[in-house]
KEMIDREN-748986 format. One record per residue (C-alpha): residue in one letter; x, y, z. Coordinates in nm, 4 decimals, m for minus. Layout:
BEGIN
r, px, py, pz
A, X, Y, Z $
...
//
This chain:
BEGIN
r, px, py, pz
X, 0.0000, 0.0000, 0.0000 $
X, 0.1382, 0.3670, m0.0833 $
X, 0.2146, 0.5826, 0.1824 $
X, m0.0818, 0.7731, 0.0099 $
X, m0.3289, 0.5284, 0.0673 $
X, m0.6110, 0.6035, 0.3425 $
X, m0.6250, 0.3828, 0.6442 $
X, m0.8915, 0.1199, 0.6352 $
X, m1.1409, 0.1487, 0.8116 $
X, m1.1414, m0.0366, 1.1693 $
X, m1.4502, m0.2701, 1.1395 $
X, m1.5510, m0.2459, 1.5484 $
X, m1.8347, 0.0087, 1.6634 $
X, m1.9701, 0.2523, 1.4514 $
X, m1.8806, 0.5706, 1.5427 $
X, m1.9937, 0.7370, 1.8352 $
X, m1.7343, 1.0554, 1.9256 $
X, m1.7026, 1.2827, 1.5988 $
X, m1.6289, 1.5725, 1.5304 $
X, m1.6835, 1.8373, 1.2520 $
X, m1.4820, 2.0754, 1.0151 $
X, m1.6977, 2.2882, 0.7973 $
X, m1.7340, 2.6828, 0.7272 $
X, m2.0250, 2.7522, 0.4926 $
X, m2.3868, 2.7279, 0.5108 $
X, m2.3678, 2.3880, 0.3225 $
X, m2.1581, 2.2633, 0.5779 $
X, m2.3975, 2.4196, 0.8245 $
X, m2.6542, 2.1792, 0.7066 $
X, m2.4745, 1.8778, 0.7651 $
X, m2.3752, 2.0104, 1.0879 $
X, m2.7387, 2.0693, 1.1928 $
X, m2.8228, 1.6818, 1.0500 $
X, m2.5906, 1.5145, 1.2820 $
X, m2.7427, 1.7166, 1.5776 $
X, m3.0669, 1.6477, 1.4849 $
X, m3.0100, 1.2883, 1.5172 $
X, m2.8345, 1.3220, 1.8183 $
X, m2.5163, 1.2389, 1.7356 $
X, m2.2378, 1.3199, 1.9834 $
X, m2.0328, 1.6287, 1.8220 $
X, m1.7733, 1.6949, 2.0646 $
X, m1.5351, 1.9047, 1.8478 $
X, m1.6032, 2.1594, 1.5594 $
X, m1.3439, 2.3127, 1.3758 $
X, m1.4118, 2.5899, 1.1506 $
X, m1.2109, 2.8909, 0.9476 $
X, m1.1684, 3.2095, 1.1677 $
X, m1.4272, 3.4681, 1.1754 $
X, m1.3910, 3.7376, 0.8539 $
X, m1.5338, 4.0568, 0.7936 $
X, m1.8727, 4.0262, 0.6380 $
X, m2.1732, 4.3282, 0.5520 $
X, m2.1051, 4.6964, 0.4537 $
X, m1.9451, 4.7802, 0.8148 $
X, m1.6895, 4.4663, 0.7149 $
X, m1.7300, 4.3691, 1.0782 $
X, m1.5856, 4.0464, 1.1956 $
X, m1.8567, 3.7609, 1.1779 $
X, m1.8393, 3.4017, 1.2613 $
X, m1.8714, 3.1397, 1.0071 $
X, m2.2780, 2.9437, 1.0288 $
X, m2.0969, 2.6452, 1.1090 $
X, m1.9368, 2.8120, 1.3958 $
X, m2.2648, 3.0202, 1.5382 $
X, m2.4076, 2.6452, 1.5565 $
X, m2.1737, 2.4839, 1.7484 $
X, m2.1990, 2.7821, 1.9759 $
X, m2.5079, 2.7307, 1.9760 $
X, m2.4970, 2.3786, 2.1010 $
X, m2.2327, 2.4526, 2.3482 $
X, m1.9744, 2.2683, 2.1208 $
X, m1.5733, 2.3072, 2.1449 $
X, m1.4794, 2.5443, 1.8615 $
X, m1.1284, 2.6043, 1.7144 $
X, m1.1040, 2.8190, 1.4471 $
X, m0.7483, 2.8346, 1.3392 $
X, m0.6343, 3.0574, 0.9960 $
X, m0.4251, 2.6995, 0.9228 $
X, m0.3733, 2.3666, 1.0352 $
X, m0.0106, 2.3230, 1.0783 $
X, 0.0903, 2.1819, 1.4087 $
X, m0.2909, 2.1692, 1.4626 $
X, m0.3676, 1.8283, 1.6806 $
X, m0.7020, 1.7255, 1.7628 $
X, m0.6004, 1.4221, 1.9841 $
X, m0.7215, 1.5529, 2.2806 $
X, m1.1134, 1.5385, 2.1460 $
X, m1.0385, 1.1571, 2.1338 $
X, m1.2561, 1.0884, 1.8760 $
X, m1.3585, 0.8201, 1.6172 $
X, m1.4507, 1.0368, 1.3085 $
X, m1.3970, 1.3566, 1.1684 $
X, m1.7008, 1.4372, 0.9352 $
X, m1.5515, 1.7326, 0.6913 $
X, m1.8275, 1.9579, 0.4298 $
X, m1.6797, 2.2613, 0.2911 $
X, m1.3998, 2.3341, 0.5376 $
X, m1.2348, 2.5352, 0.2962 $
X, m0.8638, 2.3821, 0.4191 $
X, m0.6542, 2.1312, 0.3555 $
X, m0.5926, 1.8547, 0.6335 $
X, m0.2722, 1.7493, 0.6645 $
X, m0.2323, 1.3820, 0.7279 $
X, m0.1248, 1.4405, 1.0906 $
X, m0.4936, 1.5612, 1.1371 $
X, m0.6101, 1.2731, 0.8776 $
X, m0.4487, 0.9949, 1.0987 $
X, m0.5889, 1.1415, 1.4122 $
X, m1.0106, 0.9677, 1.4376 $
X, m0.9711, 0.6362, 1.4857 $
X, m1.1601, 0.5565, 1.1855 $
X, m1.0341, 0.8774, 0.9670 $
X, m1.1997, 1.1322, 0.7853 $
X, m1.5123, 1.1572, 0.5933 $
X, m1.6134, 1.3960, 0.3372 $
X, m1.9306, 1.5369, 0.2155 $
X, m1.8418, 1.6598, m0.1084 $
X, m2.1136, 1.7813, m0.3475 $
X, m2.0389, 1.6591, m0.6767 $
X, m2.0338, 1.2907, m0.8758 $
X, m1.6448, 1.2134, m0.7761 $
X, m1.4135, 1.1805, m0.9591 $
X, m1.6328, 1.4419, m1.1602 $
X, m1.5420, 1.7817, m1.0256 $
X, m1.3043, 1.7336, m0.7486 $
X, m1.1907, 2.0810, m0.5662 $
X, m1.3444, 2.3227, m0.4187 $
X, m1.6350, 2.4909, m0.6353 $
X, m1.8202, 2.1624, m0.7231 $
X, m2.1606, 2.3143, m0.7368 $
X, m2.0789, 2.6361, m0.9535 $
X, m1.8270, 2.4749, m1.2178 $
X, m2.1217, 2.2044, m1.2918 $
X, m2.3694, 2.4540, m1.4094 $
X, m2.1196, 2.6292, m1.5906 $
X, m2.0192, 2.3284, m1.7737 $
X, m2.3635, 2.2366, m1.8206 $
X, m2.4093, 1.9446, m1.6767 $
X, m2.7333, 1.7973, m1.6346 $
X, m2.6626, 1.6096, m1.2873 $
X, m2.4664, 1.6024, m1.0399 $
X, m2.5175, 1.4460, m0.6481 $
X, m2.3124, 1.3946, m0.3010 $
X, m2.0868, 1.1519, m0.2499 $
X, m1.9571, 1.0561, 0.1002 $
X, m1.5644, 1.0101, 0.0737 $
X, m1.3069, 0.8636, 0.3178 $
X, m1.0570, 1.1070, 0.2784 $
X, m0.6622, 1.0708, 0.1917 $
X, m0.3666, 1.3013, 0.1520 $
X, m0.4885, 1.3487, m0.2153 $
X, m0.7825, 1.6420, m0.3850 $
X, m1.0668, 1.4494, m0.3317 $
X, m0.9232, 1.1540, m0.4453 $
X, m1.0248, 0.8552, m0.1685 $
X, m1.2347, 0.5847, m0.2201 $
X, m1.6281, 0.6590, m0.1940 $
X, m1.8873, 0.5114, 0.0491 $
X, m2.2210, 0.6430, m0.1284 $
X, m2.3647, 0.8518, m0.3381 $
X, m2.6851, 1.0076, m0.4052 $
X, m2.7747, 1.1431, m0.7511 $
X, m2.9986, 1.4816, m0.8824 $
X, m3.0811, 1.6444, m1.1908 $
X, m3.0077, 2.0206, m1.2032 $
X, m3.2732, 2.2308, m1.3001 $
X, m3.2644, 2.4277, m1.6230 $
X, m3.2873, 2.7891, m1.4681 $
X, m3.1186, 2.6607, m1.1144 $
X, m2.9164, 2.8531, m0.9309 $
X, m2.6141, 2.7845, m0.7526 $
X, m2.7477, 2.8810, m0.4353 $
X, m2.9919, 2.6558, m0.5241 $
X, m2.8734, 2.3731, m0.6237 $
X, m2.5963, 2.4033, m0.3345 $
X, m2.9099, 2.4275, m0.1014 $
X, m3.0445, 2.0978, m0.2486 $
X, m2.7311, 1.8648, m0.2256 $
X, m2.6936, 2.0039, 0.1679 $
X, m3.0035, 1.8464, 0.2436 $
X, m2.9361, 1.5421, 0.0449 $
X, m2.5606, 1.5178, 0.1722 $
X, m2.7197, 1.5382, 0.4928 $
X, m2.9769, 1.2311, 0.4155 $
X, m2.6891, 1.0374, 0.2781 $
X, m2.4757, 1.0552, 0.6044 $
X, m2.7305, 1.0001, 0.8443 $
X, m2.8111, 0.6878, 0.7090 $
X, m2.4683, 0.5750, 0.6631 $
X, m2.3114, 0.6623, 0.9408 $
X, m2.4373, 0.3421, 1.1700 $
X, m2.3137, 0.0986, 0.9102 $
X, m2.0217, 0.2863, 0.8215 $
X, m1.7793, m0.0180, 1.0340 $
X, m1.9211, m0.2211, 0.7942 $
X, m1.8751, m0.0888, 0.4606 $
X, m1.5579, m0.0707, 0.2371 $
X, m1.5468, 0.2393, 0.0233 $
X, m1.4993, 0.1831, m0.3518 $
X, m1.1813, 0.3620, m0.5532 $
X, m1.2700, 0.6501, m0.7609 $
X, m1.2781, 0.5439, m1.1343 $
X, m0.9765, 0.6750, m1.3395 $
X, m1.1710, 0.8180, m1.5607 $
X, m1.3598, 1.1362, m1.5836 $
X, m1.1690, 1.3075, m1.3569 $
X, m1.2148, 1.6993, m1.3748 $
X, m1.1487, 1.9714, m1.1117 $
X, m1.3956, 2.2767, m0.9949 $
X, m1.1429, 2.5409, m0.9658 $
X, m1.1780, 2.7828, m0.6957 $
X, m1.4059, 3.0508, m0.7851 $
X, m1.2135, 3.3919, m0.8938 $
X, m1.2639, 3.7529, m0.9913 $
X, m1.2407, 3.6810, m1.3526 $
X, m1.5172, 3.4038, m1.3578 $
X, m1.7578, 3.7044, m1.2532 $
X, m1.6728, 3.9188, m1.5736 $
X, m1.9262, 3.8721, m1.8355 $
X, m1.7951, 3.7678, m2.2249 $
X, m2.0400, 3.8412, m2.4397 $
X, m1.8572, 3.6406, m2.6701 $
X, m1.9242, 3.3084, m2.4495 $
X, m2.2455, 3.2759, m2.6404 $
X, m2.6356, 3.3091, m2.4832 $
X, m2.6455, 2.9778, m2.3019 $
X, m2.2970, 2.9946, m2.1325 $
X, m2.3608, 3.3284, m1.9990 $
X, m2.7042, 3.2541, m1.8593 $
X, m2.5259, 2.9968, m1.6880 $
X, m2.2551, 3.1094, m1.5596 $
X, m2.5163, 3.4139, m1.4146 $
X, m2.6906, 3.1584, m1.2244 $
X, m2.4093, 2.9701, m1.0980 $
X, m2.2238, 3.2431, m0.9451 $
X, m2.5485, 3.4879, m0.7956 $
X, m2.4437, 3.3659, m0.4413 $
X, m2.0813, 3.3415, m0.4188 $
X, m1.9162, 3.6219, m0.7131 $
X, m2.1954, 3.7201, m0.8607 $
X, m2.1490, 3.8341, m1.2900 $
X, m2.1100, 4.2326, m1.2921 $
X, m2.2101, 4.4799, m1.5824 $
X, m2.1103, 4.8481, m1.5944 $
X, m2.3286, 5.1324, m1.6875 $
X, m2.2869, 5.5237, m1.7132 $
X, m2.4985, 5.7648, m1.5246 $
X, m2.6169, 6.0912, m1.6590 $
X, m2.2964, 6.2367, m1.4777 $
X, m2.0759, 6.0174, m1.6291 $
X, m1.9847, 5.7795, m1.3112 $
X, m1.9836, 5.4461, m1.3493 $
X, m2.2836, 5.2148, m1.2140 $
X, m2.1876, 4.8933, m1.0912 $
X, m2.4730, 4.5998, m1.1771 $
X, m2.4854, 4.2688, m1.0904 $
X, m2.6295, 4.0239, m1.2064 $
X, m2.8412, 3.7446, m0.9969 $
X, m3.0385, 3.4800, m1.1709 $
X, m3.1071, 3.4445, m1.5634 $
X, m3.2322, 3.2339, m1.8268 $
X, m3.2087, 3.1650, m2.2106 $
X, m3.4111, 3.4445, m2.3978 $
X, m3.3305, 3.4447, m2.7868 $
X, m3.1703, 3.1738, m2.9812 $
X, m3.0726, 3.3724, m3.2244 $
X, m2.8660, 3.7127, m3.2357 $
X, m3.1560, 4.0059, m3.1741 $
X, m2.9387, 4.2551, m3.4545 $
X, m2.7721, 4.4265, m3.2061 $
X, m2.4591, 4.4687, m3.0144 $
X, m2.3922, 4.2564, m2.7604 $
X, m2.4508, 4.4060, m2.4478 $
X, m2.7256, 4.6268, m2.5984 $
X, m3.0671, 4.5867, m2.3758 $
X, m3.3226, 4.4774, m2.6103 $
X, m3.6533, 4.5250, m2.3615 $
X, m3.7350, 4.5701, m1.9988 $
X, m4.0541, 4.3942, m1.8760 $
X, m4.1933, 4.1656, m1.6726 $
X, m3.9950, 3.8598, m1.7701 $
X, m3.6981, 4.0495, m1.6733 $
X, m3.3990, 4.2225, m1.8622 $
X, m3.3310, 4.1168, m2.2298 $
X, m2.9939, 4.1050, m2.2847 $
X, m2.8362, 4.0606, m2.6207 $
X, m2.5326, 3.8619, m2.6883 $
X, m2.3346, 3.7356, m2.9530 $
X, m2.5594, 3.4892, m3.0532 $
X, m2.8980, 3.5404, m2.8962 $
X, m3.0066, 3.6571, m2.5510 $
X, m3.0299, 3.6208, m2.1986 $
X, m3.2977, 3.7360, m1.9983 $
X, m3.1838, 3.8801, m1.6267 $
X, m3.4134, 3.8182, m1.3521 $
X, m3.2374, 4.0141, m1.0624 $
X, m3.0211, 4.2749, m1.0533 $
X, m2.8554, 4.4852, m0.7696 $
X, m2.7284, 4.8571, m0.8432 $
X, m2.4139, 4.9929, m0.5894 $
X, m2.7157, 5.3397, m0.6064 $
X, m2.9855, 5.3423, m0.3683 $
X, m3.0158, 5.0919, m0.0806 $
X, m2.8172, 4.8308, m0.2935 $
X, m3.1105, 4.5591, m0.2553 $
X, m3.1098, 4.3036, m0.4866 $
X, m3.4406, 4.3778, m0.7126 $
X, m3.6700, 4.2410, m1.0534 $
X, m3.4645, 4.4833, m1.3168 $
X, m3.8014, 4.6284, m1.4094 $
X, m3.8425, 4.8249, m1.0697 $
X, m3.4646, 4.9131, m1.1073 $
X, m3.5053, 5.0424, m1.4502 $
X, m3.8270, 5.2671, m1.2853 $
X, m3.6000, 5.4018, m1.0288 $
X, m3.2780, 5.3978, m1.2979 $
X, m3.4287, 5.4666, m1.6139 $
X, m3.1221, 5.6499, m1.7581 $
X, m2.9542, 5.3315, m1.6878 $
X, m3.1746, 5.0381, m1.8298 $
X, m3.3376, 5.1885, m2.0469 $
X, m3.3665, 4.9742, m2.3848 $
X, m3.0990, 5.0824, m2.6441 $
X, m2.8885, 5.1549, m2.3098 $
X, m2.5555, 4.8960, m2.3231 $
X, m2.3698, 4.7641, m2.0555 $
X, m1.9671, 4.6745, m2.0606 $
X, m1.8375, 4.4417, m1.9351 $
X, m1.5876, 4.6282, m1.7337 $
X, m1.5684, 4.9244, m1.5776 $
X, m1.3575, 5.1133, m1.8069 $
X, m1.4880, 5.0570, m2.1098 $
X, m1.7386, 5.2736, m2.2791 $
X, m2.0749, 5.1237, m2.2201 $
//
């Protein structure tokens, strides 16, 4: 066996001490499963509190106002070296979203390792954006999978998994919503025959990775094509959400993101890309290089900076959304 390999797992008692590394609301969920069924959580470690809201005031992560909450340990180091969790004594260390890599000191330390909640169909989209790089790509499903983890990127051998469709207009916050709640199924019911079980290898093939999520996945190329935009709008609305510029009547620029579209047009409307073509109820009628997108949401840095339907923002904004009116996609460029 490589020095790589995970440690089998010891087939004695199921586990009964765990404990929990998660930051994000998805992880929150699982959290809040295991609690739920009265599992004993006796350690929680999270990433440190960060500045959140317009006053950028230091907030904790869910994960962590839950195990407060519950009057759990919490350790929220900003990394894990020289990080031991041997004291907590426990059997297993269920990990969703953490957001950090465990070293295999901390890997070794459960007496029956790590498990993972990891939304995606592994080996399909190992990493850390699962849920946003599938709608992007354009996948049609995608599920959970419940991982016994190894020094590797999501690369041990799987226990179960659980499959869904993704909707044709879903979101990511969505769809990341959904596979919470059915990650959170999935380990609850495996968890008392987990001693049992022997977790299968990850094929070799269709391996891809869900790169972390960056500033230039939110600018908007209207070259991309109809389709690809609309979907890369709704997969990023709740983490880095797609931004348009506009010009006010004072020449400043207008910052305007966009949360939540669908296909319009599947054709190109004869005119410029980035030209809106209407304003209505459906929403904001983009055109693009090939057809159009219609925006459901939108959220102007003028106002109170609420998200709103782009027909009561082009009310409040008509110099702004107006048809004819185009928006760049960046802020120096002539809109």
């Amino acid at each position: 066996m490589s020095s790589d390999a995970p440690r089998p797992v010891v087939p004695d008692n199921p586990p009964r001490r765990l404990g929990f590394a998660g930051t994000p609301e998805f992880a929150a969920t699982i959290l809040a499963s295991l609690l739920a069924a009265h599992h004993d959580v006796r350690l929680v470690l999270t990433q440190p509190d960060r500045p959140t809201g317009r006053g950028r005031r230091l907030a904790p992560s869910p994960v962590k106002q839950l195990a407060l909450a519950h009057d759990i340990e919490v350790r929220d180091p900003p990394r894990l070296k020289g990080v031991s969790i041997a004291d907590a004594g426990l059997d297993l260390l269920v990990v969703a979203a953490y957001g950090l890599i465990l070293p295999r000191s901390l890997l070794e330390t459960p007496r029956m390792g790590c498990l993972n909640v990891h939304a995606s169909l592994l080996p399909r989209w190992r990493g850390a954006a699962p849920v946003e790089r599938a709608i992007m790509a354009g996948d049609t499903e995608t599920g959970v999978c419940l991982m016994q983890m190894d020094a590797g990127l999501d690369t041990g051998p799987v226990y179960a998994c659980e499959r869904t469709g993704i909707g044709e207009t879903e979101s990511g916050s969505a769809l990341e919503d959904r596979l919470a709640a059915l990650g959170a199924r999935l380990l609850i019911a495996t968890l008392p025959n987990l001693a049992l079980m022997t977790p299968e290898p990850q094929p070799k093939q269709g391996i891809t990775y869900a790169e972390k999520i960056a500033t230039a996945d939110s600018v908007l190329n209207y070259q991309e094509g109809a389709r690809t935009i609309a979907r890369r709008i709704r997969a990023l609305t709740h983490r880095q959400p797609v931004t348009v510029f506009a010009r006010d009547e004072a020449g400043a620029t207008v910052r305007i993101r966009l949360l939540g579209a669908r296909d319009g047009r599947d054709s190109a409307p004869g005119a410029p890309a980035g030209t809106i073509l209407a304003v209505g109820p459906a929403g904001l009628e983009l055109a693009c290089s090939d057809g159009s997108v219609l925006v459901e949401e939108v959220q102007l840095n003028r106002g109170k900076g609420r998200p709103m339907h782009p027909q009561t923002a082009a009310n409040g904004f008509p110099q702004l959304l107006a048809p004819g009116a185009s928006l760049s996609s960046q802020p120096e460029s002539e809109p």
